[in-house]
DRENPA-3360 file (N, C-alpha, C; in nm, 2 decimals, always signed):
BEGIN
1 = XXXXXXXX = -7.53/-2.70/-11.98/-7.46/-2.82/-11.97/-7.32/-2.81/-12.01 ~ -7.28/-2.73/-12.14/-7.14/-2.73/-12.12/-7.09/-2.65/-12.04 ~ -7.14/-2.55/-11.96/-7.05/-2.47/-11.88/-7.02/-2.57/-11.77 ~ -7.11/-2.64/-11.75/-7.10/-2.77/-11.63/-6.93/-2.87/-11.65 ~ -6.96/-2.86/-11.81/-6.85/-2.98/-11.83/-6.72/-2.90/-11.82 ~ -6.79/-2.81/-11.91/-6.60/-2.71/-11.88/-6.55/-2.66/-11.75 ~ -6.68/-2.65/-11.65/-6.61/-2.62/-11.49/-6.55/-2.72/-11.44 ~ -6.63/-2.87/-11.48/-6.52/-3.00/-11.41/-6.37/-3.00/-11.46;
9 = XXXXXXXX = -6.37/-2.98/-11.62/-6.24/-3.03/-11.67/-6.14/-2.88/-11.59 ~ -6.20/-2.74/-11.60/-6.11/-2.67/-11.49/-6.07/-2.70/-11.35 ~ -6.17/-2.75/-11.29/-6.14/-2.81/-11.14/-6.07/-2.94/-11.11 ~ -6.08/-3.01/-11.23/-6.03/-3.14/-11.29/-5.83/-3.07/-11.30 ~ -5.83/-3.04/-11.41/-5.71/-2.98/-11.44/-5.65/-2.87/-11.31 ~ -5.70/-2.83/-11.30/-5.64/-2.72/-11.09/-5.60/-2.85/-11.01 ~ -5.68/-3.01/-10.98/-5.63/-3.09/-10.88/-5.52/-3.14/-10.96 ~ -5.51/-3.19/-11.05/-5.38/-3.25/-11.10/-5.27/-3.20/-11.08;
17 = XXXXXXXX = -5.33/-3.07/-11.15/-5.15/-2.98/-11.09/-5.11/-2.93/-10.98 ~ -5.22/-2.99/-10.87/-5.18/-2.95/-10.75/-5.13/-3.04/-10.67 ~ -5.16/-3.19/-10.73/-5.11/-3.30/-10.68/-4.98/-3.30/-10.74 ~ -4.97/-3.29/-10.85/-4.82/-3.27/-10.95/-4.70/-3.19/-10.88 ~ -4.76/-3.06/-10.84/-4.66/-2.96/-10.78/-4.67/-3.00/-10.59 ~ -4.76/-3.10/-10.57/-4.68/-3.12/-10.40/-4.62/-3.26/-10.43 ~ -4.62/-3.28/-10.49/-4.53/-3.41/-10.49/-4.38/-3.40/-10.54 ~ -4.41/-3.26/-10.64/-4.27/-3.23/-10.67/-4.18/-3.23/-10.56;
25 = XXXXXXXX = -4.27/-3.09/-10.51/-4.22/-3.01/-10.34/-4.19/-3.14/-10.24 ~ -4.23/-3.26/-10.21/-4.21/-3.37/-10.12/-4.06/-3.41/-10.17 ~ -4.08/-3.38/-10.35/-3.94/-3.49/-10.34/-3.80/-3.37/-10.37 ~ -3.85/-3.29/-10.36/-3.71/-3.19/-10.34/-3.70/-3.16/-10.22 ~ -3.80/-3.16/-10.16/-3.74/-3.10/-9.97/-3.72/-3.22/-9.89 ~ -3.76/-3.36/-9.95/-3.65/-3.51/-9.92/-3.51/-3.48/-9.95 ~ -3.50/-3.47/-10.06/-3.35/-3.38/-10.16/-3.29/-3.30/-10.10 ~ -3.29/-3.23/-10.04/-3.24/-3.09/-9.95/-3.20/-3.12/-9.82;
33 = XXXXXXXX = -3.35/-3.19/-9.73/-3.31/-3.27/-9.62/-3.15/-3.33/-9.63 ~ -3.17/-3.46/-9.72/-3.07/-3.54/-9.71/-2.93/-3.47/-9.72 ~ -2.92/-3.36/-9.85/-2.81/-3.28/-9.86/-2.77/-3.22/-9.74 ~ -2.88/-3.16/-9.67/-2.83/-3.05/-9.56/-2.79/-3.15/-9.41 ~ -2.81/-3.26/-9.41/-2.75/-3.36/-9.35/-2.61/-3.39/-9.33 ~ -2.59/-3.41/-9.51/-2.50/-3.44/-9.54/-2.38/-3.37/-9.55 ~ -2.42/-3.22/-9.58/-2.31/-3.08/-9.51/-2.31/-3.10/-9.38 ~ -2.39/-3.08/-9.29/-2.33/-3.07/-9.18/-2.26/-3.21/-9.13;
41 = XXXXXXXX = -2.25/-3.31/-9.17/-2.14/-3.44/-9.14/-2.04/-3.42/-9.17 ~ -2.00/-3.38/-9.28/-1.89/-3.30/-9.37/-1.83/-3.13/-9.30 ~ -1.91/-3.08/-9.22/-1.85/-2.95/-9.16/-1.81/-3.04/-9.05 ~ -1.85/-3.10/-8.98/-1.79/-3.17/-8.86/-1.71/-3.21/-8.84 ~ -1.72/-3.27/-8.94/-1.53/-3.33/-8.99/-1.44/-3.24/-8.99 ~ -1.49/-3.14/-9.07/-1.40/-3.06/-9.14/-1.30/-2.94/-8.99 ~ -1.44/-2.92/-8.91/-1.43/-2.87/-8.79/-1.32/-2.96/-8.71 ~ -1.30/-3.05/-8.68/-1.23/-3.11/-8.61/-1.02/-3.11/-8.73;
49 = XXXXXXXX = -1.05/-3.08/-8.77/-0.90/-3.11/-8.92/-0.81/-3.02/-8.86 ~ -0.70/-3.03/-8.81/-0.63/-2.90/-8.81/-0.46/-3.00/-8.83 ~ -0.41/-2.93/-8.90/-0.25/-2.96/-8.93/-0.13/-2.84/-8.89 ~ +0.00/-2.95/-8.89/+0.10/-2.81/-8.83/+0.21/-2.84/-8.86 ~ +0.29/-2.75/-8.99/+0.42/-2.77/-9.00/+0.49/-2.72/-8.94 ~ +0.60/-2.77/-8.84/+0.65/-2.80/-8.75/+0.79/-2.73/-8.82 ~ +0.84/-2.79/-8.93/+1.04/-2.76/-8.99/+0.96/-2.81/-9.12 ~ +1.03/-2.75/-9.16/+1.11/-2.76/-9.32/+1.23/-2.75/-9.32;
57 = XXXXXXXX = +1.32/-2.83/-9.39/+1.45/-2.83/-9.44/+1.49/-2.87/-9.60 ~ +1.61/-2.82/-9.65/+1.64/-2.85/-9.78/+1.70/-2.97/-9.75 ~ +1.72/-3.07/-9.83/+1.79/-3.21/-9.72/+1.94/-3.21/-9.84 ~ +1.89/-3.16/-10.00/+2.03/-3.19/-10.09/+1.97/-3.05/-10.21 ~ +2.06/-3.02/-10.29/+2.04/-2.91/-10.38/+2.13/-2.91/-10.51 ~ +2.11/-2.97/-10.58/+2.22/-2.95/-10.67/+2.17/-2.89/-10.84 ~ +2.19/-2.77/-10.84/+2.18/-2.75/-11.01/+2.19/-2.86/-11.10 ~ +2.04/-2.82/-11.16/+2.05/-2.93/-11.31/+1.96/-3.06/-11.24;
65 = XXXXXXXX = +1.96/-3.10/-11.08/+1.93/-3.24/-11.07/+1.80/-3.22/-11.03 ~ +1.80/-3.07/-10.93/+1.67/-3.05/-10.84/+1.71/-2.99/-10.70 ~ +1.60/-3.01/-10.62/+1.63/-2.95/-10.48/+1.51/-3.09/-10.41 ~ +1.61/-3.13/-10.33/+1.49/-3.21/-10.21/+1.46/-3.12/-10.07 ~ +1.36/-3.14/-10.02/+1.31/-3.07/-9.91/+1.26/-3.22/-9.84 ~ +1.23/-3.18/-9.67/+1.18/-3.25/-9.55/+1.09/-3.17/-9.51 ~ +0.98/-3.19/-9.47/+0.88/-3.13/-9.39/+0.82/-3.23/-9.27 ~ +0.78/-3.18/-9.18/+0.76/-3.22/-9.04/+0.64/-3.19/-9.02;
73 = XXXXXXXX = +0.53/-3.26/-9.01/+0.37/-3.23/-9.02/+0.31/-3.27/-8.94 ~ +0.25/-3.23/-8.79/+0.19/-3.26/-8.72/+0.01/-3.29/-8.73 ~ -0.06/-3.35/-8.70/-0.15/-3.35/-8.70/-0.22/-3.32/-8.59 ~ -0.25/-3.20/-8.57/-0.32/-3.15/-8.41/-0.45/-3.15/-8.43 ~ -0.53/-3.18/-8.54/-0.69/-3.21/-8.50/-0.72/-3.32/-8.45 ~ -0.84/-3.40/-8.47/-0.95/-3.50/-8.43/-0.95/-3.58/-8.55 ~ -0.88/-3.56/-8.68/-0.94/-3.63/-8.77/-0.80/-3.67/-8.79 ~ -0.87/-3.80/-8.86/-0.69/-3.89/-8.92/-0.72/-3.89/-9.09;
81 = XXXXXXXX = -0.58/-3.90/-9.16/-0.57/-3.89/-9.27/-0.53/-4.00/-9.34 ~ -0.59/-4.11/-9.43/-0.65/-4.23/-9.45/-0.57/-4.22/-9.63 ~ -0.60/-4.15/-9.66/-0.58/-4.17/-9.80/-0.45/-4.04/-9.89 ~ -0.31/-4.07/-9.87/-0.25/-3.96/-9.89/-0.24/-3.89/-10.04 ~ -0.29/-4.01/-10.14/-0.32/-3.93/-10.29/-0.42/-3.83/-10.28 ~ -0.52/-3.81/-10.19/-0.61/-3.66/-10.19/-0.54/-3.53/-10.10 ~ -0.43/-3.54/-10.08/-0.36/-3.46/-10.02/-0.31/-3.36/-10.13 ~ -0.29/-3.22/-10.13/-0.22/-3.14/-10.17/-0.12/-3.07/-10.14;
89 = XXXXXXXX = +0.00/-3.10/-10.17/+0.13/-2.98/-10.16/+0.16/-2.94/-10.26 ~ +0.18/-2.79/-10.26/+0.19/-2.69/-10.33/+0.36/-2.61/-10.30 ~ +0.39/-2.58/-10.41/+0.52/-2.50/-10.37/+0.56/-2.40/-10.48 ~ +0.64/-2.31/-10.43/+0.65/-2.20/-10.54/+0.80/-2.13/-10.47 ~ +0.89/-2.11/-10.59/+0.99/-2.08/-10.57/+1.08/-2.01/-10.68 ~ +1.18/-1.94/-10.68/+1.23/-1.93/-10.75/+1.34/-2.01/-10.78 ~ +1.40/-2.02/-10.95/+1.44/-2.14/-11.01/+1.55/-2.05/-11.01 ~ +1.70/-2.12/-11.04/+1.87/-2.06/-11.06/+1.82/-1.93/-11.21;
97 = XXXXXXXX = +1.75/-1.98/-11.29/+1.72/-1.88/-11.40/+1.59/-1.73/-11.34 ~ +1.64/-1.71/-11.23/+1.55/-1.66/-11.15/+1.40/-1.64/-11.25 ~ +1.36/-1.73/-11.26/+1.21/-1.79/-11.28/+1.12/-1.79/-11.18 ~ +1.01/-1.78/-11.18/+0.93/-1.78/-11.06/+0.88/-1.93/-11.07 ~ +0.84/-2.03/-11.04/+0.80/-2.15/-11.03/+0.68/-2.17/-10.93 ~ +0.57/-2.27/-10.98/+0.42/-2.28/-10.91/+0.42/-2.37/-10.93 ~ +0.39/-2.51/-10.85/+0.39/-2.62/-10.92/+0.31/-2.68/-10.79 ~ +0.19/-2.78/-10.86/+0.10/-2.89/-10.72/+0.16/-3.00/-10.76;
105 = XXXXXXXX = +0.23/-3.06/-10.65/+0.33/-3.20/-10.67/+0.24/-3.32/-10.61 ~ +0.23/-3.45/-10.71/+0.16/-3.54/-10.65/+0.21/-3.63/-10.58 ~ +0.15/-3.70/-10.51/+0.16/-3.83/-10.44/+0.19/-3.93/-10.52 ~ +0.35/-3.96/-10.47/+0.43/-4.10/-10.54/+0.46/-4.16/-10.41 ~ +0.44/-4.33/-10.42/+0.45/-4.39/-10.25/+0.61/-4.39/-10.33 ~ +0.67/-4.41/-10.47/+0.85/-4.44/-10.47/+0.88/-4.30/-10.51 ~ +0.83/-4.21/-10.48/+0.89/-4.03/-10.50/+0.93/-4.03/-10.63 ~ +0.98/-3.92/-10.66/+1.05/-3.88/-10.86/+1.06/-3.72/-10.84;
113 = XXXXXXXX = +1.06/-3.67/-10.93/+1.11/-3.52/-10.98/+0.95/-3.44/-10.97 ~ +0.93/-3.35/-10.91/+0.81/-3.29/-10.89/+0.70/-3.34/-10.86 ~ +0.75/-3.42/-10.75/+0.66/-3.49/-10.69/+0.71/-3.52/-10.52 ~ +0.59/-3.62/-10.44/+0.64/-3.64/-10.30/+0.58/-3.70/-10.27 ~ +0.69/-3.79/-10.12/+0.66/-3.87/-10.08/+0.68/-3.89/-9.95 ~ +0.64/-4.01/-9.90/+0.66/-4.03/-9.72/+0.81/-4.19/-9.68 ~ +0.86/-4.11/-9.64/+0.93/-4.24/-9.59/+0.86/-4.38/-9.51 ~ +0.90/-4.44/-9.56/+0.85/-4.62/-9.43/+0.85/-4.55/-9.32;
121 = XXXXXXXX = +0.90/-4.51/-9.25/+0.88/-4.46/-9.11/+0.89/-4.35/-9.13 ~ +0.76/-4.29/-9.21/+0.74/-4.11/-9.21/+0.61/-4.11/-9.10 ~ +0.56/-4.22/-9.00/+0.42/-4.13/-8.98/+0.49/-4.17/-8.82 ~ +0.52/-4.09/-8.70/+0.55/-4.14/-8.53/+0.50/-4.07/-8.50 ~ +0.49/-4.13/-8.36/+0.47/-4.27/-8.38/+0.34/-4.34/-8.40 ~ +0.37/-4.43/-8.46/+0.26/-4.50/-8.55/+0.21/-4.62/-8.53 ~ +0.16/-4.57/-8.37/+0.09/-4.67/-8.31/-0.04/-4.72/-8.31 ~ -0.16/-4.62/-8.33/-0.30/-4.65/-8.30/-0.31/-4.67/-8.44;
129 = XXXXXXXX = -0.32/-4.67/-8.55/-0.36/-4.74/-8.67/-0.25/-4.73/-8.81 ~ -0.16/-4.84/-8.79/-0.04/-4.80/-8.90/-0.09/-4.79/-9.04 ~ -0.02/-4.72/-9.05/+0.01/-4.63/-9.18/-0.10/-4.55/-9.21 ~ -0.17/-4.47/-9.13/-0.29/-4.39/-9.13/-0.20/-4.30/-9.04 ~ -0.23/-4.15/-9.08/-0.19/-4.05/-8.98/-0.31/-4.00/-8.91 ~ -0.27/-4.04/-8.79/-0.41/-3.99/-8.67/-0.31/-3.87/-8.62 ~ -0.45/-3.85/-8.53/-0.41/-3.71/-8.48/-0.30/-3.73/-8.35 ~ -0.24/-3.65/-8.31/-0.11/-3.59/-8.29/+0.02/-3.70/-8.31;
137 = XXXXXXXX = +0.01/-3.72/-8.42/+0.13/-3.78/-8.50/+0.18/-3.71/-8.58 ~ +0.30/-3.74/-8.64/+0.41/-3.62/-8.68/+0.42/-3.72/-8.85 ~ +0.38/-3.67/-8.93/+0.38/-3.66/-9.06/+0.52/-3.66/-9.16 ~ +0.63/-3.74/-9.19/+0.75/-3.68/-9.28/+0.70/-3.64/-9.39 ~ +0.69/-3.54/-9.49/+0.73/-3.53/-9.60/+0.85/-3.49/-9.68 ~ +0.88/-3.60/-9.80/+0.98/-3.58/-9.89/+0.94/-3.52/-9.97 ~ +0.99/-3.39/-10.06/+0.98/-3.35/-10.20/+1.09/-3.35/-10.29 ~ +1.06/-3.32/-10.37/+1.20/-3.29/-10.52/+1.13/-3.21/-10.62;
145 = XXXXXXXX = +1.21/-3.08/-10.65/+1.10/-2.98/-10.73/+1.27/-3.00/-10.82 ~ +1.19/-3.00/-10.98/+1.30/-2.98/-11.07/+1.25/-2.85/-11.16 ~ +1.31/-2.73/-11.16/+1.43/-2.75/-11.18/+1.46/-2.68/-11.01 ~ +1.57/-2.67/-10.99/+1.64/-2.69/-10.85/+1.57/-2.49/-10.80 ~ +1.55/-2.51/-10.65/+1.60/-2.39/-10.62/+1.72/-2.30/-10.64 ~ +1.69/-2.19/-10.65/+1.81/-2.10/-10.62/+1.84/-2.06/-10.51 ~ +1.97/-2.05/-10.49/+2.05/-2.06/-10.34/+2.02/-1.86/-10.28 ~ +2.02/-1.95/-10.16/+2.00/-1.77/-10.13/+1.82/-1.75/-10.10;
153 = XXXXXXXX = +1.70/-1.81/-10.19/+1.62/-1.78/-10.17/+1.52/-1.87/-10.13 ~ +1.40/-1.89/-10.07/+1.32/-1.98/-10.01/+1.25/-2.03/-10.09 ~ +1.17/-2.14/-10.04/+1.09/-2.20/-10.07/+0.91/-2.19/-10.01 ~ +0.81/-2.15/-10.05/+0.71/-2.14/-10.01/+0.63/-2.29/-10.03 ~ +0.58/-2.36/-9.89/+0.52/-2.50/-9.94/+0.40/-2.48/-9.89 ~ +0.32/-2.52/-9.90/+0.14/-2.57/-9.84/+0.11/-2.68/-9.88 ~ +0.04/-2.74/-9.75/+0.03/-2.86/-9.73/-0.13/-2.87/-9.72 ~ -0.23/-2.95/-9.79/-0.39/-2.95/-9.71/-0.40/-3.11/-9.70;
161 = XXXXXXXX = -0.49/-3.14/-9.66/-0.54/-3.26/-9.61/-0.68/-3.27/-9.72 ~ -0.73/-3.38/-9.74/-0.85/-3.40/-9.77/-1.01/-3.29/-9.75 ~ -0.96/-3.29/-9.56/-1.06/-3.20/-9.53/-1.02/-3.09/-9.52 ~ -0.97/-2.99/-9.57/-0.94/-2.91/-9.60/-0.86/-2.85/-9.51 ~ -0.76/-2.91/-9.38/-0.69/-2.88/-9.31/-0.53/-2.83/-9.37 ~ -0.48/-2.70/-9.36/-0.37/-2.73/-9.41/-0.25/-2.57/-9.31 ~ -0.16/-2.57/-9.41/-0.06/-2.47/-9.37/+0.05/-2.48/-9.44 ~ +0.14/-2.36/-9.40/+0.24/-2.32/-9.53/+0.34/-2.29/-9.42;
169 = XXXXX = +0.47/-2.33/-9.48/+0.61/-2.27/-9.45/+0.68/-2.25/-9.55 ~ +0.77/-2.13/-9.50/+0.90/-2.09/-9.63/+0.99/-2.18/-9.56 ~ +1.07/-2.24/-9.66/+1.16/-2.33/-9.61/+1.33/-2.27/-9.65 ~ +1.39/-2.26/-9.64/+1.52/-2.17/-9.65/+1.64/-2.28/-9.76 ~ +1.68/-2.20/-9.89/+1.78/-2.27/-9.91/+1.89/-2.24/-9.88;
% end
């Protein structure tokens, strides 16, 4: 009689954890599904993103105040760019104390010193949804890196987008 009882509570205890462990497995391969969905919505996107700096220019340069730069940024993919605080420009240059300088400059809509921004009429033409950069619209960017470049040598910028669209130019002082 007890080997009776102790075979149920084994066969007892085997179904539980077998109901335990497929229910786990139901709700992580729900879990996974959803994620692996959710990547490929996100590569598609990402797949369509392409950007294109066009010119760079120093626009003013003066020791002690900084260096401004213009960039010219095309948007040659499928995707438009909606929110410009997730954007990244990056620049690196050497400083008058020939310093090497690395610096990720944020998004100011009123610009300042190691930082950038877009003019009122930075995005043409900016017709199918203003003030959103769609695709093949031409992008201005303003910067100001302090302390100033040094004359004589360039400027290295990269530009990405949210979806990871991006590109680099040396810009010449």
């Amino acid at each position: 009689m007890s080997a009776l009882i102790s075979g149920i509570l084994v066969i007892a205890s085997f179904l539980v954890a077998s109901v335990i462990m497929f229910g786990t497995f139901l709700t992580v391969s729900g879990t996974q599904s959803q994620s692996l969905k959710e990547l490929g919505r996100i590569e598609k996107e990402r797949a369509g993103s392409a950007i294109s700096i066009t010119s760079g220019s120093v626009t003013s340069s003066a020791t002690g105040s900084g260096t401004d730069l213009r960039l010219l940024v095309n948007n040659t993919g499928s995707q438009s760019v909606q929110d410009f605080n997730q954007m990244d420009v990056i620049v690196q240059y050497t400083d008058p104390s020939d310093g090497q300088v690395v610096k990720y400059l944020p998004y100011n809509a009123g610009g300042g010193d190691n930082q950038w921004t877009s003019p009122v009429s930075g995005i043409t033409p900016d017709t199918f949804n203003p003030n959103m950069w769609d695709p093949d619209e031409t992008f201005t960017i303003d910067l100001r890196v302090v302390p100033a470049v040094k004359a004589g040598t360039t400027v290295l910028v990269v530009v990405d987008t949210p979806l990871a669209a991006g590109d680099q130019t040396s810009v010449a002082n």
